[in-house]
N, C-alpha and C positions, 0 to 999 in steps of 0.2 A: 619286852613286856610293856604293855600299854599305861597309860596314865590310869587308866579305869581298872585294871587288873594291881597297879601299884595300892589305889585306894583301896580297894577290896581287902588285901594284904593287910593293910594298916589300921584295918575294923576287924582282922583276925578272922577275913571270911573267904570262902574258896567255893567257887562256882561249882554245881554238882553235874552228873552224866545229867545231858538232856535225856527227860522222861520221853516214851515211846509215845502216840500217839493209842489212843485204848476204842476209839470207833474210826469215821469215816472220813478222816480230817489231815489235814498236814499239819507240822507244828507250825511254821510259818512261811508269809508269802510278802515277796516283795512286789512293788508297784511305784515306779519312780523312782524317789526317796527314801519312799516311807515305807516301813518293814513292820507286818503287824504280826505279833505274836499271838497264837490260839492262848486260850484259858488255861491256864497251870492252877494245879492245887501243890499244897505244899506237902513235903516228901521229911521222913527224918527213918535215916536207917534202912530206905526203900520202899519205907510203907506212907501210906496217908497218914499226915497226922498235922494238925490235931483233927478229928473226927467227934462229929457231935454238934449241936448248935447253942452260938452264942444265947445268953440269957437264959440256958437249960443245962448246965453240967459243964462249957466249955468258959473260961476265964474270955475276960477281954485283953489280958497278957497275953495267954496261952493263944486266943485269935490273931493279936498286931504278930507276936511273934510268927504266926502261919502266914501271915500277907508280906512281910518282911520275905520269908522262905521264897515265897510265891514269886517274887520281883528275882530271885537269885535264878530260878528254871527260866524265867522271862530273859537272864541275859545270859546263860546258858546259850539258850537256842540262840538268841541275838548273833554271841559268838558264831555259832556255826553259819547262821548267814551272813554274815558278815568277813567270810574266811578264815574266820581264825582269829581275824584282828578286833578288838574289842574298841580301838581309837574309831574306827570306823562310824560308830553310834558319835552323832552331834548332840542328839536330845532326845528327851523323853518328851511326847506330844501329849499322848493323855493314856492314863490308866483306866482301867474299870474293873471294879472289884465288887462279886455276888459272896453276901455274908449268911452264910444259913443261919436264919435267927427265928429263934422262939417266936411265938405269938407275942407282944407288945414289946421287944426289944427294938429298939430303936439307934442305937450307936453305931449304928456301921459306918459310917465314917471314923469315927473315932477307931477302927477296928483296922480300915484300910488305909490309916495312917504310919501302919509299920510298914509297908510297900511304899509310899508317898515320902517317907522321912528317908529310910533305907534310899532311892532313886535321887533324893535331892545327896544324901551324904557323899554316894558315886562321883555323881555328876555336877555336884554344885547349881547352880545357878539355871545352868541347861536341863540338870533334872526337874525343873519347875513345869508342871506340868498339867491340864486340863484334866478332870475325874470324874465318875462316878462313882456312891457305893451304892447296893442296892442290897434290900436284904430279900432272902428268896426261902423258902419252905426246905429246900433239900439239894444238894449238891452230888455229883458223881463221887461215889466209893463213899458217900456219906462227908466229905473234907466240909472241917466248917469256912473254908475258904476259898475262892477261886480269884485269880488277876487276872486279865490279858490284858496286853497294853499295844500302843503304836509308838515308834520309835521313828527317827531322822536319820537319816545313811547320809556320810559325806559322798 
């Protein structure tokens, strides 16, 4: 078991089935080093969730909590290209994260900081990492979250 899979353990948390792919994309592609993972929305019990936009019905708990989720499908798939082996990831390079948000919400950052805090807890120091948040009118399957990030391959 990897030092990243030990950590995980020890925050009481367990990588889920990599989500399928829902249009015309792959989950992820490598290019040198660097392994970038497509946009994940966050998943609980198989469904989207949380669904809805911030600053209209959806908390900004119930959000970090979904961008948190969001980093967990991120190193899902990580695992898979990375063979299995999870030590394989050196770093987190940068995330970016689209917050479906009402008209005058403005937090998304503060929203894509459960993905950002979650990637530093993993990876310490190495998960320090370059960001965006952006906030955006509307999200696939409605998720009020989406991540994708770039990662480092030893």
């Amino acid at each position: 078991m990897s030092s990243i899979e030990e950590r995980l353990g020890a925050l009481g948390l367990t990588l889920p089935e990599p989500a399928s792919p829902v249009a015309n994309y792959i989950p992820f592609t490598v290019s040198g080093r660097m392994l970038l993972i497509s946009g994940q929305v966050p998943r609980r019990e198989g469904k989207i969730w949380p669904v809805g936009q911030l600053g209209a019905g959806v908390s900004l708990e119930d959000g970090q909590a979904g961008a948190a989720n969001c980093f967990l499908q991120i190193l899902a798939h990580a695992r898979n290209a990375a063979g299995g082996d999870l030590s394989r990831i050196t770093r987190v390079l940068r995330l970016t994260g689209y917050v479906n948000s009402a008209p005058g919400f403005g937090d998304q950052p503060a929203v894509i900081n459960g993905a950002s805090d979650l990637a530093v807890a993993v990876f310490g120091e190495a998960g320090r990492h370059a960001r965006s948040a952006v906030g955006v009118a509307a999200l696939p399957g409605g998720a009020a979250v989406e991540v994708e990030a770039i990662l480092e391959l030893a």
